[in-house]
C-alpha positions as CSV (number, residue, x, y, z in Angstrom):
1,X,30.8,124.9,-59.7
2,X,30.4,125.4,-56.1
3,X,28.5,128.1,-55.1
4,X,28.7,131.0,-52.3
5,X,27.5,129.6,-49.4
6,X,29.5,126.5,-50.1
7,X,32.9,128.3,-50.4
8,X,32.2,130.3,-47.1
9,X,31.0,127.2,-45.0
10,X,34.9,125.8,-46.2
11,X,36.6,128.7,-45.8
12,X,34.8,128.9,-42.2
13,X,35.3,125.3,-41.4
14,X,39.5,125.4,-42.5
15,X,39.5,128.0,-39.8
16,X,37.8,126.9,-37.2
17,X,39.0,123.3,-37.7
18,X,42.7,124.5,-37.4
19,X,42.3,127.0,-34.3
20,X,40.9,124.0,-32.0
21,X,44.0,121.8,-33.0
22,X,46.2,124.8,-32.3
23,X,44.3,125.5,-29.3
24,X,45.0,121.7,-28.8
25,X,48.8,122.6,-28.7
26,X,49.0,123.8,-25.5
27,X,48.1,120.5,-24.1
28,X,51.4,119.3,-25.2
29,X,53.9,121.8,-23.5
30,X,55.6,120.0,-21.0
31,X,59.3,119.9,-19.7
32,X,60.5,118.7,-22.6
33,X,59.5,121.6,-24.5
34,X,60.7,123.7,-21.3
35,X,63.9,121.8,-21.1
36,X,64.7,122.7,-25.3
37,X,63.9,126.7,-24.8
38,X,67.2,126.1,-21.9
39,X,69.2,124.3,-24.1
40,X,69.0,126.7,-26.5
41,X,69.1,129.7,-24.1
42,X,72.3,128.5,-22.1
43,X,74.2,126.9,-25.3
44,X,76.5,129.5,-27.4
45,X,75.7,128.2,-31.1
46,X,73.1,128.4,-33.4
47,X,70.1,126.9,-34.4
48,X,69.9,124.5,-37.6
49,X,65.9,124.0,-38.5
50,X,65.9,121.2,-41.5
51,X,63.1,119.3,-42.7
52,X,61.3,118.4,-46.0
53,X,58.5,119.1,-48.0
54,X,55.9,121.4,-46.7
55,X,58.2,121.2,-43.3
56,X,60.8,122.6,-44.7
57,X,59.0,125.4,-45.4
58,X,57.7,126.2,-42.0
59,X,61.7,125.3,-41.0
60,X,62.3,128.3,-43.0
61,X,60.1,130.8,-41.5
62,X,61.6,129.3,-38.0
63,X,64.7,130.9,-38.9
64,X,63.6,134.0,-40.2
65,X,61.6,134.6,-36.8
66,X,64.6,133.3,-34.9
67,X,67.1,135.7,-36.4
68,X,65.0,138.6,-36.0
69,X,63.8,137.8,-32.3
70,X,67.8,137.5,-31.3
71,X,68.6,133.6,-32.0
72,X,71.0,133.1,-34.6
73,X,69.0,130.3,-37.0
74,X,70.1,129.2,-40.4
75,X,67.7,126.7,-42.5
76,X,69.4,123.3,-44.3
77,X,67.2,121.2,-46.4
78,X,67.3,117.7,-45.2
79,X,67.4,116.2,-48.4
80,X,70.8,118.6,-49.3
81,X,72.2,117.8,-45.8
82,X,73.0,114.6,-46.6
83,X,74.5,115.5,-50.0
84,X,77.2,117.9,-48.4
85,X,74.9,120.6,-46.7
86,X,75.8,118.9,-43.2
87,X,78.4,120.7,-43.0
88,X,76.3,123.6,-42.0
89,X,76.2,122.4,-38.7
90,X,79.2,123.3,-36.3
91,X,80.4,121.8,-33.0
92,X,78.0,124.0,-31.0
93,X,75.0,124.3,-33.2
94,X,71.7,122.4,-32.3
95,X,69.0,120.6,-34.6
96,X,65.5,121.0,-34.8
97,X,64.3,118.6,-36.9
98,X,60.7,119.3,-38.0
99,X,58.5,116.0,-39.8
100,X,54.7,115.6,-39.3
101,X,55.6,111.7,-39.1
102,X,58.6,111.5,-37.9
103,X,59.6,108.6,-40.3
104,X,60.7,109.9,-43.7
105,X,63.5,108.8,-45.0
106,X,65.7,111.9,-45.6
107,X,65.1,111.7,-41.5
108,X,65.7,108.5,-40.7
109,X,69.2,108.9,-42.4
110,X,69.6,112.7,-41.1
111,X,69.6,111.8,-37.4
112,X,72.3,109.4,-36.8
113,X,74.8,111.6,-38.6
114,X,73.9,114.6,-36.3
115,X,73.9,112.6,-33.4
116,X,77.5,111.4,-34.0
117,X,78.4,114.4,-34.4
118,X,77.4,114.9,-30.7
119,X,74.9,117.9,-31.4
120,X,71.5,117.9,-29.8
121,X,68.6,117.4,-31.5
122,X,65.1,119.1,-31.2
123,X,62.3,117.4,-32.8
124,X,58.8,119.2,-33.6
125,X,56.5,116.0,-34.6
126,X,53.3,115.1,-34.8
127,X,54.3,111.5,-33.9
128,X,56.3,111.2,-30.8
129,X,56.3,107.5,-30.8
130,X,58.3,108.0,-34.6
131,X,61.7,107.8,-35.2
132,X,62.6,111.8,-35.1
133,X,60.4,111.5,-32.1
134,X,62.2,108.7,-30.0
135,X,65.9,109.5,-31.5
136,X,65.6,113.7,-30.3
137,X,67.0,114.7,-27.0
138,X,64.1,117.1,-27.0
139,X,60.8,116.2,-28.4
140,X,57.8,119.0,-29.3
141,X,54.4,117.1,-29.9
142,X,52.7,119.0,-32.7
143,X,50.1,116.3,-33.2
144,X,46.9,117.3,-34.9
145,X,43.4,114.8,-35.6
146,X,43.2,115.5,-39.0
147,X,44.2,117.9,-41.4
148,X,42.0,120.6,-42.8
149,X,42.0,119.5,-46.0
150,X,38.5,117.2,-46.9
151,X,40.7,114.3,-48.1
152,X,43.0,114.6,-44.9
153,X,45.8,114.9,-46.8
154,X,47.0,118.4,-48.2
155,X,49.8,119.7,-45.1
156,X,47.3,122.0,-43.9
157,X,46.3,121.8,-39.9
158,X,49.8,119.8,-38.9
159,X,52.0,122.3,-40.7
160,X,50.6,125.0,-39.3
161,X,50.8,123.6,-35.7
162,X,54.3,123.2,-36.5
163,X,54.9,127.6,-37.2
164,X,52.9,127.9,-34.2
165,X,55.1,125.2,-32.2
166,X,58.5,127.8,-33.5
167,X,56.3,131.4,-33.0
168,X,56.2,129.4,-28.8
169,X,59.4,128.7,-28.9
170,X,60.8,131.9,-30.5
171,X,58.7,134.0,-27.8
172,X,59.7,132.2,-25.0
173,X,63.9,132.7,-25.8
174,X,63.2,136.2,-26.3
175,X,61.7,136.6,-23.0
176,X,64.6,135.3,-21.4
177,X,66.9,137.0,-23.3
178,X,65.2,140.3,-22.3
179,X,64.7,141.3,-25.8
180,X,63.5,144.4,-26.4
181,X,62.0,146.7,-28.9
182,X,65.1,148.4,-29.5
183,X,66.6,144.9,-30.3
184,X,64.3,144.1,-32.6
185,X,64.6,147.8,-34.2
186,X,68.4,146.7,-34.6
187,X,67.0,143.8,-36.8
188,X,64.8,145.6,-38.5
189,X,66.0,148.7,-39.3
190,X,63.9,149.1,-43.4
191,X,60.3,149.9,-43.6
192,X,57.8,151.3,-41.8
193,X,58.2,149.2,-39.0
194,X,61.6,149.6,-38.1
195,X,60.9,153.4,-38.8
196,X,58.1,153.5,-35.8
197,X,60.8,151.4,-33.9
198,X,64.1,154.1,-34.5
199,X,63.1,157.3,-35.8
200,X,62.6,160.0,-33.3
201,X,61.3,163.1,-33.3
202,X,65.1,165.2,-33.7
203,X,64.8,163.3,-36.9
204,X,61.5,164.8,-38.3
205,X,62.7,168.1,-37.3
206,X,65.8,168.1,-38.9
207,X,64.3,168.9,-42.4
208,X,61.7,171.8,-41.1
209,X,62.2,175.0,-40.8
210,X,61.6,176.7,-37.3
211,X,59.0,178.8,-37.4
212,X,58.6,181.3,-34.4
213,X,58.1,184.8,-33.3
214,X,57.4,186.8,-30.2
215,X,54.9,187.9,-27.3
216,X,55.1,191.1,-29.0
217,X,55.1,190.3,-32.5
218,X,52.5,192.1,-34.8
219,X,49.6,189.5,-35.8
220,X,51.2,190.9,-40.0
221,X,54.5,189.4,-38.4
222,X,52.9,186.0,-37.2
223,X,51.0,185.6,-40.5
224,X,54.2,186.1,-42.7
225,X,56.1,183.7,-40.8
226,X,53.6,181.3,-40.7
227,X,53.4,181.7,-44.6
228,X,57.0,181.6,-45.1
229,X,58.0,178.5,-42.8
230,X,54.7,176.6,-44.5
231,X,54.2,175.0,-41.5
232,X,50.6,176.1,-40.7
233,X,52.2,176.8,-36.8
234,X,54.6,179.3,-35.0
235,X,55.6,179.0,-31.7
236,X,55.5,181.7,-29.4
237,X,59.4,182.3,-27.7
238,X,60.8,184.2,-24.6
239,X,64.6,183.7,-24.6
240,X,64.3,180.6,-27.0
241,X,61.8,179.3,-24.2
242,X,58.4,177.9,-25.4
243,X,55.7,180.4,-23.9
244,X,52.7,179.6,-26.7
245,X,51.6,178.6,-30.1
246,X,49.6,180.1,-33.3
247,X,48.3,178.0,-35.4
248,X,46.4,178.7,-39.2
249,X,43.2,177.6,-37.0
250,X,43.9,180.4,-34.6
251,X,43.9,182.9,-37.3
252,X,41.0,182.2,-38.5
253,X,39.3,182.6,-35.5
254,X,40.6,186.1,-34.8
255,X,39.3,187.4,-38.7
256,X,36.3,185.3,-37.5
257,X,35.8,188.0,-35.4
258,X,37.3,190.9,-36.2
259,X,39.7,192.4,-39.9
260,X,41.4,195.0,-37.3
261,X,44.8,193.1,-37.0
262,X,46.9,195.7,-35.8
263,X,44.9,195.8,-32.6
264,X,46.5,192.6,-31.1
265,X,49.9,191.3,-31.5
266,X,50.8,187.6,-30.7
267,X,50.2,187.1,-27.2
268,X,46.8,188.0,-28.0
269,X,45.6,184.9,-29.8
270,X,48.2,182.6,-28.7
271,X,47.7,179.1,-26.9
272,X,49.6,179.4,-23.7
273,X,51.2,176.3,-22.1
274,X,51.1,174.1,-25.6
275,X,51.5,170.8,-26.1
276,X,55.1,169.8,-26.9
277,X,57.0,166.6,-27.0
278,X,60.8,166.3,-26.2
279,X,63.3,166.2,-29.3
280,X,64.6,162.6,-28.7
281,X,61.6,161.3,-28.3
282,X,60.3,158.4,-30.3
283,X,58.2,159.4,-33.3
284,X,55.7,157.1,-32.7
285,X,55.4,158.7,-29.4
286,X,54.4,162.4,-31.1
287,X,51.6,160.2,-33.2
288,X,50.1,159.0,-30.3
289,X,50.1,162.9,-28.5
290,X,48.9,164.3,-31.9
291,X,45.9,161.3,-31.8
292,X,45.3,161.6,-28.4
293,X,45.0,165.5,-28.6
294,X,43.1,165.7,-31.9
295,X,46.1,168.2,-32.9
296,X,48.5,168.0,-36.6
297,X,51.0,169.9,-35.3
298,X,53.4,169.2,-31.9
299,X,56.2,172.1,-30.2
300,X,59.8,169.7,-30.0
301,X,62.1,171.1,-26.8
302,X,65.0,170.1,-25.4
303,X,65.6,169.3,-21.7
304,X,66.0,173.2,-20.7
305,X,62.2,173.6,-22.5
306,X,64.3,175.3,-25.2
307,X,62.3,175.6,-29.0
308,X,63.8,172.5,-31.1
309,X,61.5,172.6,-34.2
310,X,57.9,171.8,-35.1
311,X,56.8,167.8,-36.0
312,X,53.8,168.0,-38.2
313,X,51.5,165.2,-39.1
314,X,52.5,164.8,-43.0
315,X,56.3,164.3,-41.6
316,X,55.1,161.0,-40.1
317,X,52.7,160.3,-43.2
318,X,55.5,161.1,-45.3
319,X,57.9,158.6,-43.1
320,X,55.3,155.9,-43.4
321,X,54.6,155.6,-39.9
322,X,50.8,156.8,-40.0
């Protein structure tokens, strides 16, 4: 059984072995691989990734960060294309084609097909001298030395060249496309991520109650409705206006100092000029204010600085987005 220090020097020497042939990558992008990001850019189809084995696999996660980065990418299995899954591809579509050699069979009998069907094909190989590599109107070098794997063997370095060779290609089409982070909020609506992408502040607020009182107010007044509202917060209104904010903290304070209440009203203890945040705001924009300002609770207005509701921290805990 190996022991510790063997395992780490591996695990160590996997990574390190398969950043330089990454690193290596960029040595490879020429026009060719500039000339395949404006094919697919300008064309009006979609993108079919096929492969095999272990390439197939990567081909797969292609298309899922195609389709989520705003280029419509669907996955066939080279060995089921030529079984009747060819018919996937449409008069518009191109075809990347991804194979570590470049030779195998299900290849070598996939590319004259697509080519008389008069699409364009893509090819990401670590062997541009192969087949794939001499038959593709585009060809992506994705060569590696050796693989990570001690027997040189194991798809290991070359396949993941190959995700890193579709994460390059992927980023560059969404840069021209101009795609943004509400795009990709459109694709990704579920989760916490799309949540910090889409949910805004009007949101949050929609569930609280609005907890606020005036200059005037007895301190009795403030500490009911900061009770009932459970908010640990009031604001402080004029004419539905922001003027301040109580918080739990600022209570405390005051009996800090002093039992006798009914000497001060709300004005008294208030924060003037508070933080606040505007109601369509992003939510993740009111986590960064409340971080920034060491604060757990943030005043929503509207454009007219009118009182819109109260965002507290646990509403963003509770959304996931913390």
């Amino acid at each position: 059984m190996k022991d510790n220090t063997t395992i780490i020097a591996n695990a160590k020497n996997t990574i390190i072995a398969e950043s330089k042939a990454i690193a290596n990558l960029a040595n490879f992008i020429d026009s060719s691989f500039e000339n395949a990001v404006k094919y697919i850019h300008n064309f009006k189809g979609r993108v079919i990734i096929t492969g095999v084995g272990k390439s197939a696999n990567i081909a797969t996660k292609i298309v899922a960060t195609f389709n989520s980065t705003g280029t419509p990418a669907v996955f066939m299995h080279a060995a089921d294309a030529i079984h009747g899954d060819l018919g996937n591809v449409l008069d518009d579509d191109v075809v990347i084609c991804i194979s570590k050699s470049g030779n195998t069979p299900e290849i070598k009998v996939l590319i004259p097909l697509i080519k008389n069907y008069g699409n364009k094909i893509i090819a990401i190989t670590g062997n541009v001298d192969s087949y794939l590599g001499k038959n593709a109107d585009f060809t992506l070098n994705t060569f590696v030395e050796k693989e990570a794997c001690p027997n040189n063997l194991a798809p290991t370095t070359s396949t993941t060249a190959q995700l890193v060779m579709g994460d390059a290609l992927a980023v560059c089409l969404l840069d021209l496309k101009g795609f943004t982070s509400k795009d990709f909020a459109k694709y990704h609506p579920g989760g916490a991520l799309g949540k910090r992408l889409y949910l805004r502040v009007t949101d949050l607020i929609s569930n609280n109650e609005l907890p606020q009182v005036t200059k005037n107010d007895t301190i009795a007044k403030v500490i009911i409705e900061m009770s009932e509202k459970r908010l640990g917060v009031t604001a402080v209104v004029e004419e539905n206006k922001v003027i301040g904010i109580i918080t739990d903290g600022d209570i405390r304070r005051m009996l800090s100092k002093t039992t006798k209440i009914d000497d001060f009203v709300a004005k008294d203890i208030m924060s003037k000029d508070p933080k606040t945040i505007h109601k369509d705001a992003m939510a993740i924009d009111a986590l960064d204010t409340l971080e920034n300002n060491s604060i757990t609770q943030i005043l929503a207005v509207d454009d007219s600085n009118n009182y819109a509701g109260v965002v507290h921290l646990h509403d963003l805990i509770k959304e996931g987005i913390f």
